[in-house]
C-alpha positions in Angstrom: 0.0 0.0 0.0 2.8 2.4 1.0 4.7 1.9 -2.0 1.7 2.1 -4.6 1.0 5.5 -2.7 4.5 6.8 -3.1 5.0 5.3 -6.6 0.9 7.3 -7.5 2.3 10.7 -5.7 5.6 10.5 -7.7 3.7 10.5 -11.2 1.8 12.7 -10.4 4.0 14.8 -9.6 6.1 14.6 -12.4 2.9 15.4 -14.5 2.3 18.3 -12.4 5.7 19.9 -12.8 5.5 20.5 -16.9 2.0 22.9 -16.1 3.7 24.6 -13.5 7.1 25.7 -15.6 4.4 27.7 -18.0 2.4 29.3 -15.7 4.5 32.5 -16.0 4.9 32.5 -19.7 2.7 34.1 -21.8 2.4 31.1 -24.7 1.0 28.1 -23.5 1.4 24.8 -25.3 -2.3 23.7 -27.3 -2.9 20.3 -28.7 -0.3 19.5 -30.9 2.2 22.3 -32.3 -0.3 24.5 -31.6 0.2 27.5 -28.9 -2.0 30.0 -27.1 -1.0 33.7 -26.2 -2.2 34.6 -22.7 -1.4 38.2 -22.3 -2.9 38.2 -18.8 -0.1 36.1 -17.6 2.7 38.7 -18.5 4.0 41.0 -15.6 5.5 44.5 -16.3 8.3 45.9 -14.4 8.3 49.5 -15.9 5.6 52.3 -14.6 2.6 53.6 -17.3 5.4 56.6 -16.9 7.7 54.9 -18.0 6.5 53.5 -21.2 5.4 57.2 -22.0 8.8 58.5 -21.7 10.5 56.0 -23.8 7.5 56.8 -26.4 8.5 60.0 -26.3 12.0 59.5 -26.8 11.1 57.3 -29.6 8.8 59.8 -31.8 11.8 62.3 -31.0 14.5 60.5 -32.3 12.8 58.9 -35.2 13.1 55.2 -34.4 9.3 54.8 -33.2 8.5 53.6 -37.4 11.4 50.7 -36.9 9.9 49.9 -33.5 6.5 49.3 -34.6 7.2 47.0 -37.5 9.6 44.7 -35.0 13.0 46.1 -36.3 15.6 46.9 -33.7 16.8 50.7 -33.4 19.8 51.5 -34.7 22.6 51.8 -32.4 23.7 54.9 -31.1 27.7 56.2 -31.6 29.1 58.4 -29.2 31.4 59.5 -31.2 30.6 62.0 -33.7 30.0 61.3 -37.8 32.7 61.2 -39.8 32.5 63.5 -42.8 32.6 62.3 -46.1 36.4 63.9 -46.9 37.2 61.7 -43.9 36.2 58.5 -45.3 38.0 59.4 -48.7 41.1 60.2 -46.7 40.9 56.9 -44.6 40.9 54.7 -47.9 43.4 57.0 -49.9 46.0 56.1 -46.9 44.9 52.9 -46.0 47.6 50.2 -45.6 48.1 47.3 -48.9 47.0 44.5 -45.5 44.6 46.8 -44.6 43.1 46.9 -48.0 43.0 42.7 -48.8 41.7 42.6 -45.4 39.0 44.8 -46.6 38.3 43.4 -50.0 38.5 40.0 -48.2 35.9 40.7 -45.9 33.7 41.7 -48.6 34.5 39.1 -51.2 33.2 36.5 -49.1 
């Protein structure tokens, strides 16, 4: 008797335990390949004031468009934009490794 219980409480268990690692996701397994979005199961850690502020910053900079169709932002450069001499000047005295390096990396 002891053992039948022990052996029932284990399986059921171990059923138990694949419901419980999706309780905090929001896409829940269906039948089959199927999954379910449960929005009501997904926690926020920023403020309503937050997500205004970085909307804000978003229609300022431009980057709200990209945003909205999934695409990541572009990365921002501290340092400032090079001017198009600049470039010109860069390749003019650019170094013969430094140029196979550069043809290499587009070659392939």
């Amino acid at each position: 008797m002891t053992r039948k219980f022990f052996t029932s409480l284990i399986v059921a268990g171990l059923l138990a335990v694949p419901a419980l690692s999706h309780a905090d996701s929001i896409w829940h397994n269906g039948n089959g390949e199927s999954v379910r979005y449960a929005p009501e199961h997904w926690r926020s850690t920023k403020t309503r004031a937050d997500v205004r502020v970085e909307l804000e910053a978003a229609k300022a900079d431009g980057t709200l468009p990209l945003i909205q169709r999934g695409l990541p932002a572009p990365a921002k450069s501290a340092q400032a934009p090079k001017t198009r001499q600049q470039v010109i000047d860069e390749l003019r005295n650019e170094s013969p490794q430094g140029r196979l390096a550069r043809e290499e990396l587009f070659r392939n």
